[in-house]
KEKE-3310 file (N, C-alpha, C; in steps of 0.2 Angstrom, whole numbers, plus 5000, padded with zeros to 4 digits):
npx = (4725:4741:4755:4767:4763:4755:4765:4773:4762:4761:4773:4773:4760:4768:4775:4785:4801:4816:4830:4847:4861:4876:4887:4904:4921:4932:4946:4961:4969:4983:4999:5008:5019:5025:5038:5043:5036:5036:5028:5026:5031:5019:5015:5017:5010:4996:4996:4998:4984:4977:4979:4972:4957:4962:4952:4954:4965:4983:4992:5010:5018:5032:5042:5045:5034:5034:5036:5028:5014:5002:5007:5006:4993:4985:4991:4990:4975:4971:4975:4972:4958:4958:4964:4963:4972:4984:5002:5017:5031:5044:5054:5068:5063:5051:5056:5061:5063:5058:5064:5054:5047:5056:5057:5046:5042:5042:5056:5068:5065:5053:5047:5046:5036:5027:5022:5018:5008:4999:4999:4991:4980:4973:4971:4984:4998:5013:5031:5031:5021:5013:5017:5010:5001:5001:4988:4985:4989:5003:5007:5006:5013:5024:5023:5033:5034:5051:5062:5077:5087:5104:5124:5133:5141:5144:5153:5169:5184:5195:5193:5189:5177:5178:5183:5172:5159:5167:5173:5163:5160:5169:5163:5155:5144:5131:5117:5106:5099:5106:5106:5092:5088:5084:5093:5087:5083:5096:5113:5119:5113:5120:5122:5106:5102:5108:5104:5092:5093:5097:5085:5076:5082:5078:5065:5062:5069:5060:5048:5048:5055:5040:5034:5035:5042:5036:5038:5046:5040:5052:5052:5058:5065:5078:5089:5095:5109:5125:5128:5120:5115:5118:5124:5125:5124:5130:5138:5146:5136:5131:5132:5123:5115:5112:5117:5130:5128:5115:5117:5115:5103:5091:5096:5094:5084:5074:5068:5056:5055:5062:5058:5064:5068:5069:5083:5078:5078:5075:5075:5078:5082:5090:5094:5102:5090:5080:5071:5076:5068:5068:5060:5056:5046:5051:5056:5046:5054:5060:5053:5047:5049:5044:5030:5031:5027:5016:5013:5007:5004:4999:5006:5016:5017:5024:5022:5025:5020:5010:5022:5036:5041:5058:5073:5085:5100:5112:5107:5105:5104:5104:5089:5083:5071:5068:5056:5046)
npy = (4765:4757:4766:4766:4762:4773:4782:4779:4781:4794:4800:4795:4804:4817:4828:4839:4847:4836:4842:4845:4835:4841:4843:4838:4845:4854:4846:4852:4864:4869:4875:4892:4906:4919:4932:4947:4959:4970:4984:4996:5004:5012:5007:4995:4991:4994:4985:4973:4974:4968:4955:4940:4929:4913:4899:4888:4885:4888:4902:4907:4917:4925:4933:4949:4957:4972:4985:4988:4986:4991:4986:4973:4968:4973:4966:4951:4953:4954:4943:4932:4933:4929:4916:4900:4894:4902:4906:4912:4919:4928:4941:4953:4967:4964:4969:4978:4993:5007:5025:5035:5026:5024:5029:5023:5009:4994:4982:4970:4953:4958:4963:4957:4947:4953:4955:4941:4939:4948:4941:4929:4933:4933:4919:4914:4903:4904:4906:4904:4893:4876:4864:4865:4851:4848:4842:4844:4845:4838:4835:4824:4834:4842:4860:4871:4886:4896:4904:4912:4922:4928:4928:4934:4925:4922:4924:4929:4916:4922:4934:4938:4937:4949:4958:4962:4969:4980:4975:4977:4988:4995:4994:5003:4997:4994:4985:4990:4985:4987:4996:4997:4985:4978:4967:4966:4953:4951:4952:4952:4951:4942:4931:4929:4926:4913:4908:4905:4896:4886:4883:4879:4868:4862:4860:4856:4842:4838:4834:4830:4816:4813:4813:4802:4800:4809:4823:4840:4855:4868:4886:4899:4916:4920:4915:4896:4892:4895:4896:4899:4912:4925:4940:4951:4965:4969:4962:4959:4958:4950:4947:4948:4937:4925:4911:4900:4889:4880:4876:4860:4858:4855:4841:4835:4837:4831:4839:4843:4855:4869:4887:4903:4923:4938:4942:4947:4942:4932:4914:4898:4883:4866:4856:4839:4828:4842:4855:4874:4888:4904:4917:4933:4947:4962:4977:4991:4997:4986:4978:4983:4978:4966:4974:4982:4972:4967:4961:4956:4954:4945:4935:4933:4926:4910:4893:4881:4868:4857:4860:4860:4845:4840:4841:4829:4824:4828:4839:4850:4864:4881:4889:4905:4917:4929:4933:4928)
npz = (5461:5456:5461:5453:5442:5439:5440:5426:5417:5421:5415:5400:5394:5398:5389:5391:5385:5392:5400:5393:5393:5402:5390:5389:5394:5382:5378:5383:5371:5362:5365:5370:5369:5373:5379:5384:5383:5386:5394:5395:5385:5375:5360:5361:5370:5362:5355:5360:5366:5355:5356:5351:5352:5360:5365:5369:5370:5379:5386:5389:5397:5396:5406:5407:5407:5412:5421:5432:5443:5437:5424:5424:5428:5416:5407:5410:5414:5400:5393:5401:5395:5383:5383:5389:5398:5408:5410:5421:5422:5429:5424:5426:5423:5430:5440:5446:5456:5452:5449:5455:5463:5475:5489:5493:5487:5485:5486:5478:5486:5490:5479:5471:5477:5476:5464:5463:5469:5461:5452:5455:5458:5447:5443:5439:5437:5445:5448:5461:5464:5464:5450:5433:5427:5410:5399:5386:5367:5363:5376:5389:5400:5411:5416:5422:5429:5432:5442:5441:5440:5437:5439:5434:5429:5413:5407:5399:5400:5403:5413:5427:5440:5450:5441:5433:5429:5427:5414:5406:5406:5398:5383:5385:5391:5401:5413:5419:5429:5437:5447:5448:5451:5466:5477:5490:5502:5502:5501:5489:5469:5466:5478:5481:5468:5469:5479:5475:5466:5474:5479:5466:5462:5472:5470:5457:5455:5463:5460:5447:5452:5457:5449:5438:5420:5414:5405:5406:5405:5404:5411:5411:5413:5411:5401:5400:5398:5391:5377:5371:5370:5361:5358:5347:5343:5357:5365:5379:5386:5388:5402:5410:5408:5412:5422:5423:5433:5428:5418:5414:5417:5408:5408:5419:5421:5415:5403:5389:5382:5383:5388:5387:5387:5387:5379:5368:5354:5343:5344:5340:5346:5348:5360:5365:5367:5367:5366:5363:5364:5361:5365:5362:5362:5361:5361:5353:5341:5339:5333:5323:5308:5307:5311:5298:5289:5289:5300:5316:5334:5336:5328:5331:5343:5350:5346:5358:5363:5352:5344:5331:5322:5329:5321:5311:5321:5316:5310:5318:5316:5324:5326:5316:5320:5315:5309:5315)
capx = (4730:4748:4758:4772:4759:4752:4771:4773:4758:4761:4777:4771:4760:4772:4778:4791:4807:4821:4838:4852:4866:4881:4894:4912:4922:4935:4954:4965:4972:4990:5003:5011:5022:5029:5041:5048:5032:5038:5021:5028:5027:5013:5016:5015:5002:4992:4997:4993:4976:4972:4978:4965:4956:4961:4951:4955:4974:4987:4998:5016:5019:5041:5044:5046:5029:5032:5037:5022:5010:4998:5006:5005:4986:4985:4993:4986:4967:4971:4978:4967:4951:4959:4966:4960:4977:4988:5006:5019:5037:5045:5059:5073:5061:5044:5061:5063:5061:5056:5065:5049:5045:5063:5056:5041:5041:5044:5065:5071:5062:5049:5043:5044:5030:5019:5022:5018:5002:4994:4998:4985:4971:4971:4973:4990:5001:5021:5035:5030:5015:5013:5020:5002:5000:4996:4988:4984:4991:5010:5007:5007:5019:5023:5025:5036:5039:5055:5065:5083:5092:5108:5127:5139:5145:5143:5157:5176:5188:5199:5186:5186:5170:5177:5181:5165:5158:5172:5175:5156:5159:5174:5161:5148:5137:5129:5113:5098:5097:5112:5104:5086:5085:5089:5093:5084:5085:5099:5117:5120:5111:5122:5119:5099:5101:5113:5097:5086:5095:5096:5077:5072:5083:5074:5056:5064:5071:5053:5042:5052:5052:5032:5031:5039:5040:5032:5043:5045:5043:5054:5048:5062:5066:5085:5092:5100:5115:5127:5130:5113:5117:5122:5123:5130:5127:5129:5140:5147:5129:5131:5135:5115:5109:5110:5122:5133:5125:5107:5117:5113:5096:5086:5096:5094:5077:5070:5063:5054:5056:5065:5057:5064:5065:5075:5089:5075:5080:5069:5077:5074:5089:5091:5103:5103:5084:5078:5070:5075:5066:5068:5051:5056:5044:5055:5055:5042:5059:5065:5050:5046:5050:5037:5023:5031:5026:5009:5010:5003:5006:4997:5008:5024:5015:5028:5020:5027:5016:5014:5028:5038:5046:5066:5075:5089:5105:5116:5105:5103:5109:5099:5085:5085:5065:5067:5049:5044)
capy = (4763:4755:4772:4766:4762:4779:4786:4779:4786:4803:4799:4794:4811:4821:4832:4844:4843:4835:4845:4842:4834:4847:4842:4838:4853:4851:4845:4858:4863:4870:4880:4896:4908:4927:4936:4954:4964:4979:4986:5003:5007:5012:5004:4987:4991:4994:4978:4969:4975:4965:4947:4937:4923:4907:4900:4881:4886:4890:4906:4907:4925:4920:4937:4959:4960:4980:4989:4991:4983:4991:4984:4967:4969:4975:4959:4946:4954:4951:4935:4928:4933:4926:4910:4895:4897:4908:4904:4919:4918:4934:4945:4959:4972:4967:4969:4986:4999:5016:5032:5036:5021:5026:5029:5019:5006:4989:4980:4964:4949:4960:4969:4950:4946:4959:4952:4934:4939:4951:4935:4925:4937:4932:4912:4912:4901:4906:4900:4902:4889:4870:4866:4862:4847:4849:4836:4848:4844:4839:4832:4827:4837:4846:4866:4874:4893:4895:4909:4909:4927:4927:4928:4938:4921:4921:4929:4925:4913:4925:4938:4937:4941:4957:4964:4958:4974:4986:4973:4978:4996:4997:4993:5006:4991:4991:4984:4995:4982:4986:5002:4995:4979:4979:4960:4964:4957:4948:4954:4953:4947:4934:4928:4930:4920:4906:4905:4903:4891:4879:4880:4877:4863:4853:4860:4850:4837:4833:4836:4824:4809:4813:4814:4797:4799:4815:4827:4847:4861:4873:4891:4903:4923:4921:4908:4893:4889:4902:4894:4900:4920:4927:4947:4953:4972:4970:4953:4961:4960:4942:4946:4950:4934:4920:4906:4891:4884:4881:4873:4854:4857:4852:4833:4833:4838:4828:4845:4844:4862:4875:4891:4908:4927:4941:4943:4952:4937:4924:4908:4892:4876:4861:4852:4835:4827:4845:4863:4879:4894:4912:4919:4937:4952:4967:4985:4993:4997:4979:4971:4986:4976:4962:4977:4984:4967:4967:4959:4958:4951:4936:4932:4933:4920:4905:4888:4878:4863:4852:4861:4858:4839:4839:4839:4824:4826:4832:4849:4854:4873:4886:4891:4913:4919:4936:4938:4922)
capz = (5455:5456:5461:5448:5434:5438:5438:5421:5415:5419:5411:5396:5395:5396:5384:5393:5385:5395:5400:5389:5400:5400:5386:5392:5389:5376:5380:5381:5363:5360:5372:5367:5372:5370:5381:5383:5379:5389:5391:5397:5379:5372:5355:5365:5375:5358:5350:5365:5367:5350:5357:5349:5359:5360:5370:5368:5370:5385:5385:5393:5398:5399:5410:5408:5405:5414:5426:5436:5444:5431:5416:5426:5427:5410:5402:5413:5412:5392:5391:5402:5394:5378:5384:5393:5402:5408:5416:5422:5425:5430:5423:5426:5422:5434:5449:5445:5459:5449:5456:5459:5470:5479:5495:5497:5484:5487:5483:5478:5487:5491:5475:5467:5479:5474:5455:5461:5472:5455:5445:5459:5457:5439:5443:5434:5441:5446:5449:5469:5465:5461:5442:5433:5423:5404:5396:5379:5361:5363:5381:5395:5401:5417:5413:5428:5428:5435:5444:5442:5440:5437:5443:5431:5427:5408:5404:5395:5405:5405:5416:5434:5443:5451:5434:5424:5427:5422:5406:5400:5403:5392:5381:5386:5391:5411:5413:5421:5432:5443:5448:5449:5451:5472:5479:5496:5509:5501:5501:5482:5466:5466:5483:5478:5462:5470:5485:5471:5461:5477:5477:5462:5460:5476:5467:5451:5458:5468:5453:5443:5457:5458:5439:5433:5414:5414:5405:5408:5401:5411:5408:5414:5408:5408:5396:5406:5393:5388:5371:5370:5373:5355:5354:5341:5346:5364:5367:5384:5391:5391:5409:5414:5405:5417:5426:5422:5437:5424:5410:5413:5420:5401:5407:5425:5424:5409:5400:5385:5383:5387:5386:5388:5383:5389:5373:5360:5348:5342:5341:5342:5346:5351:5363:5365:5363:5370:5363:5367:5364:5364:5362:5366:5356:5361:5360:5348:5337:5336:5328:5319:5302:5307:5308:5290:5284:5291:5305:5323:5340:5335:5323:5334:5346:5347:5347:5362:5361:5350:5341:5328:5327:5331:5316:5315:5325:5313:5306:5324:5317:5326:5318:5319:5318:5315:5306:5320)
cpx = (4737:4750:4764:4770:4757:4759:4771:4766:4757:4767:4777:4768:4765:4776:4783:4797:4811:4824:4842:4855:4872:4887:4901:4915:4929:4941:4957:4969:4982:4991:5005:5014:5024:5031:5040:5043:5030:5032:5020:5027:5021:5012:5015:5009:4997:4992:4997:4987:4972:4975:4973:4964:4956:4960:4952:4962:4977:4992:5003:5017:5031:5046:5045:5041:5027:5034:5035:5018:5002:4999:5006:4997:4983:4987:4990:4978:4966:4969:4973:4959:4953:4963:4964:4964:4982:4994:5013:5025:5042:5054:5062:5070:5053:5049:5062:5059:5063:5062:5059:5047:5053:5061:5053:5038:5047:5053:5061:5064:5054:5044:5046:5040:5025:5017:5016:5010:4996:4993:4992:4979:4968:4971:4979:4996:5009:5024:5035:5024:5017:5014:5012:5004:4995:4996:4983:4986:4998:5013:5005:5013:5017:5026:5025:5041:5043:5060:5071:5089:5099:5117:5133:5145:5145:5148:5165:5180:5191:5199:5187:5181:5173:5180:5178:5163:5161:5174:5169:5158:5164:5169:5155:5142:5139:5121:5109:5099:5102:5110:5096:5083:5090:5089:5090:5081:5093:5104:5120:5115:5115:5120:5111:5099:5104:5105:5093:5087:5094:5089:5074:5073:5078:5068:5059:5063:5063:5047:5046:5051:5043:5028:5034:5036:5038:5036:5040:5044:5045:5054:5052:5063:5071:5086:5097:5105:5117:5130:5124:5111:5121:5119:5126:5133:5131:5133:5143:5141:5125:5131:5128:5111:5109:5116:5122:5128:5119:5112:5115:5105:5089:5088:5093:5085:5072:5063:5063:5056:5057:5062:5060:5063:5074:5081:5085:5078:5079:5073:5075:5080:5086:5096:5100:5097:5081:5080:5071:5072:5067:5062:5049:5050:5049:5052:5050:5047:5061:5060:5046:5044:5045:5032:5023:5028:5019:5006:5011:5008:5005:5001:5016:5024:5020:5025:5026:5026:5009:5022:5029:5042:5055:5069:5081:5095:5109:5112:5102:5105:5102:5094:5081:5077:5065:5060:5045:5042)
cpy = (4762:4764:4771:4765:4769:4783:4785:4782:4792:4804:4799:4800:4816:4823:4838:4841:4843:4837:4840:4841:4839:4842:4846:4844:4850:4849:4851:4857:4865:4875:4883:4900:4913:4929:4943:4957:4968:4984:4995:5006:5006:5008:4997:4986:4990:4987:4974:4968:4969:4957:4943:4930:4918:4901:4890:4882:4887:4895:4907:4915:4924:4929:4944:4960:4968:4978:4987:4987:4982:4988:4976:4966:4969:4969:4952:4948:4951:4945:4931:4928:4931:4920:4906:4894:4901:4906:4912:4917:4925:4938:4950:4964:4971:4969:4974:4992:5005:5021:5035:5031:5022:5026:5026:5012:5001:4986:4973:4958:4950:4960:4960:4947:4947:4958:4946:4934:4944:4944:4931:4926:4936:4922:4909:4909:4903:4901:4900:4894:4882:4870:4861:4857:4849:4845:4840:4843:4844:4837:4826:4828:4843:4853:4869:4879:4891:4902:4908:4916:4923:4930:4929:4931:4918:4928:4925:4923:4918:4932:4938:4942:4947:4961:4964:4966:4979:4982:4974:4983:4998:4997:4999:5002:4990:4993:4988:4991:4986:4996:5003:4993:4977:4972:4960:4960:4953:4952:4956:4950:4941:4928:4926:4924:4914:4903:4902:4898:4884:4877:4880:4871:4858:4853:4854:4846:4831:4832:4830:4817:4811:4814:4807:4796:4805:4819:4833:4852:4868:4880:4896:4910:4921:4914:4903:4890:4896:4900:4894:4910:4923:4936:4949:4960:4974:4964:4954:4961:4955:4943:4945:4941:4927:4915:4900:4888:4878:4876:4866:4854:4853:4844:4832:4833:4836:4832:4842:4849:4866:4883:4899:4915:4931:4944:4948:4950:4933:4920:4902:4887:4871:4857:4844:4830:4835:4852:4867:4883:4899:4913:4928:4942:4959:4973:4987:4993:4990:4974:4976:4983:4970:4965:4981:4976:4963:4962:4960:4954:4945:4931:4931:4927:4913:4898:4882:4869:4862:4854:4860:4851:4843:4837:4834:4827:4831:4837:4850:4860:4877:4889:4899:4913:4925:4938:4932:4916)
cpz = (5458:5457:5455:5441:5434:5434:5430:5416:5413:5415:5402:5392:5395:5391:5384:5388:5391:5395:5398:5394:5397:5394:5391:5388:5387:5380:5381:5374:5363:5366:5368:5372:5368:5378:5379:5380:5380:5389:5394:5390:5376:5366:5356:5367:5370:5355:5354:5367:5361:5348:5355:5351:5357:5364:5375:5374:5379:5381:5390:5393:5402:5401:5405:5404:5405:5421:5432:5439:5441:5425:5417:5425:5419:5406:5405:5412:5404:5389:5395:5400:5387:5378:5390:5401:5402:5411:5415:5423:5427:5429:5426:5426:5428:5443:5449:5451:5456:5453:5458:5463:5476:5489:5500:5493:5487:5482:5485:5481:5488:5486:5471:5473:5476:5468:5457:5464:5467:5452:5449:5458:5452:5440:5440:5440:5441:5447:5459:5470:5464:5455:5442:5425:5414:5400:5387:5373:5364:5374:5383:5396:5407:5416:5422:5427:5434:5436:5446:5443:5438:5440:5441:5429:5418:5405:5401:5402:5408:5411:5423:5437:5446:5446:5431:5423:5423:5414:5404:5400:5400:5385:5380:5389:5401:5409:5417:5426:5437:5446:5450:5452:5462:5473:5486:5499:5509:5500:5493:5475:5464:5471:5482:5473:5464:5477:5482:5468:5466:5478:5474:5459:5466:5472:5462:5452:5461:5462:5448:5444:5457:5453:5435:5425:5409:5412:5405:5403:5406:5409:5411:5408:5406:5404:5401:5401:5391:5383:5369:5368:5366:5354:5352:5341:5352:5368:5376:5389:5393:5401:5414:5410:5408:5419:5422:5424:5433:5418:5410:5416:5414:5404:5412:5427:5421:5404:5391:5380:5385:5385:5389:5386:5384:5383:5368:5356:5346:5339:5343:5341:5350:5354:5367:5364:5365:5369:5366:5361:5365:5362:5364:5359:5358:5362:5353:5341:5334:5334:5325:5311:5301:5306:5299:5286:5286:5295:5314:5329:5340:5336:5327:5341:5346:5351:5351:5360:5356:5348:5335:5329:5325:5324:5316:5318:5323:5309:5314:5324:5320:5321:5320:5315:5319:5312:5309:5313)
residu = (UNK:UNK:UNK:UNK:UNK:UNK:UNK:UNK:UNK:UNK:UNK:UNK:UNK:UNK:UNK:UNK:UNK:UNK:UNK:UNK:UNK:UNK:UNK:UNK:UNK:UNK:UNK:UNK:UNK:UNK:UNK:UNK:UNK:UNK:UNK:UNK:UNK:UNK:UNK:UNK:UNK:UNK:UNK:UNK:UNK:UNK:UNK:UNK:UNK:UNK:UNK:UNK:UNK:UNK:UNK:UNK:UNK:UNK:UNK:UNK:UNK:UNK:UNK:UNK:UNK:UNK:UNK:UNK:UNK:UNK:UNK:UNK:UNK:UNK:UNK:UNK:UNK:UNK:UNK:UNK:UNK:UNK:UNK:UNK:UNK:UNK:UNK:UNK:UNK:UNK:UNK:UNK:UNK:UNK:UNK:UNK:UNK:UNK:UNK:UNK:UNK:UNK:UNK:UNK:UNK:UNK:UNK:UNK:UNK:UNK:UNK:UNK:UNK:UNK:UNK:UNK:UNK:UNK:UNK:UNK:UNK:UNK:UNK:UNK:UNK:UNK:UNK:UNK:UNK:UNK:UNK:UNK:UNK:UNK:UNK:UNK:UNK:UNK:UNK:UNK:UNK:UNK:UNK:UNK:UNK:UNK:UNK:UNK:UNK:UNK:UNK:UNK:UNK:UNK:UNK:UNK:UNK:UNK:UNK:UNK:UNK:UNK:UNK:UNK:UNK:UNK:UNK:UNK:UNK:UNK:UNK:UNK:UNK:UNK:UNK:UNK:UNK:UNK:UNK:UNK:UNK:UNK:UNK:UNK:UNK:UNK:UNK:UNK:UNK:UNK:UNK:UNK:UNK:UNK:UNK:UNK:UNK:UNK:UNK:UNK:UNK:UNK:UNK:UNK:UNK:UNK:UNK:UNK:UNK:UNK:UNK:UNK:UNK:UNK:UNK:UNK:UNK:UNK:UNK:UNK:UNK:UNK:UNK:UNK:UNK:UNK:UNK:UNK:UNK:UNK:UNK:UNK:UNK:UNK:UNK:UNK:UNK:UNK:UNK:UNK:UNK:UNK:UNK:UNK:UNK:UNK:UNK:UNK:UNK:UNK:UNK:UNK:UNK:UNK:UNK:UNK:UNK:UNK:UNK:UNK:UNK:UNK:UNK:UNK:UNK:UNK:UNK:UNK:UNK:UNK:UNK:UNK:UNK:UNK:UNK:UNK:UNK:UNK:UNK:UNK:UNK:UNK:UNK:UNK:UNK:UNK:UNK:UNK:UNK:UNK:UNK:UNK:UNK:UNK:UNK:UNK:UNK:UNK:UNK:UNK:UNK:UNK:UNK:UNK:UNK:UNK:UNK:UNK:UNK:UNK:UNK:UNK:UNK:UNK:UNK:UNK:UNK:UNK:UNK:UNK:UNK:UNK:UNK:UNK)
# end
């Protein structure tokens, strides 16, 4: 017999089912984001364990996850078993050498290593990494955490940097950081944050040219505008919350989206086509009045992508989410 009449034959006969071909996997769906959700407390710890899975989705993780290298593990294991993605940008609080690390724990440029290499063991991208194209709901867009410190220049004209400190403590107000947070191997955190800033402006800068069209979303802890910086209890504390140098980066750098944290004050503006975000959740105390009204960590989630649209030029007032 013909071998290809026979082939058809047994063909014919057969009765096995055929393997399904795999289905394409879905688009990616929206981006979000929370800060500041200090997982040294327990209160946190608990109302992060009950992040609910979206598994479509992207989470922004916009810096002071903890302490610890454990509360880093702890928030990354979460996030990543409840979102498709994960991205990490790193705050004032994961720079912290403990008094118990004092001796043998890692400083400054070090012990932000040791942040950026837990964040790898998870697949979560840094601001040490490639920025990763998101073509979800409310893209394409190029989403690049970014590491900026700051450099005590968020302060009144009249101020000169070597009295900024002594103009907070007449206030009572010095940050934890200046006790903490060491700048090794670097002479100051100013110096530290000015090294930073010049390399993050080439990253920018190259990502842009190699992105034509492609806008950002630039994912930093400290706020990069200081007409962005409003505390009300604590307004001398402006001095920890980041540099001039940052204030034209949203043009220069054709961001989308600005996201940060850091203040423990959810707001949301716009300057000139371009969103900023606070997206901090805070101290157990400071969103206290969100769980009096029954809600979670879910709910405190701040949709990045799509968004909301840009309302018209003239109603650009800030818009204050105290209950998100």
């Amino acid at each position: 017999m013909d071998p290809l009449l026979a082939t058809a034959e047994s063909a014919a006969t057969d009765t096995s089912t055929p393997p399904l071909a795999a289905s394409p996997p879905d688009p990616p769906g929206r981006l979000w984001a929370i800060s500041d959700i200090h997982l040294s407390f327990k209160a946190n710890r608990d109302a992060f364990e009950e992040l609910q899975p979206r598994p479509n989705d992207g989470l922004i993780l916009c810096g002071d996850v903890g302490e610890s290298a454990e509360h880093l593990r702890l928030a990354f294991a979460q996030a990543t078993a409840c979102f498709r993605q994960v991205f990490w940008t790193v705050g004032n609080h994961e720079l912290y050498t403990l008094p118990t690390q004092k001796e043998q724990g890692a400083r400054g440029e070090d012990k932000y290593m040791e942040c950026v290499e837990i964040a790898r063991e998870f697949g979560i991208p840094t601001p040490e990494d490639e920025y990763t194209l998101w073509d979800g709901e409310g893209g394409p867009v190029l989403i690049a955490p970014i590491f900026t410190l700051y450099d005590y220049s968020f302060r009144p004209s009249h101020v000169k940097l070597e009295d900024a400190l002594e103009w907070a403590r007449e206030e009572n107000i010095e940050a934890t950081d200046e006790h903490l947070l060491h700048p090794d191997p670097y002479s100051s955190r100013i110096e530290w944050c000015h090294a930073l800033l010049e390399r993050t402006e080439e990253k920018l800068a190259a990502a842009v040219v190699a992105h034509p069209g492609v806008p950002l979303v630039l994912v930093g802890h400290w706020p990069l505008r200081e007409d962005l910086v409003k505390l009300p209890r604590v307004p001398r504390f402006c001095l920890w919350c980041g540099t001039k140098k940052t204030e034209d980066w949203h043009r220069r750098f054709n961001a989308k989206v600005v996201v940060s944290g850091h203040l423990h004050i959810r707001r949301t503006d716009w300057r000139d086509d371009t969103r900023f975000e606070e997206v901090s959740l805070g101290y157990p105390r400071q969103w206290q009045e969100c769980q009096d009204r029954g809600m979670d960590v879910n709910d405190l989630l701040r949709e990045i992508l799509p968004g909301p649209a840009a309302p018209p030029s003239d109603q650009h007032a800030t818009i204050w989410r105290r209950f998100a």
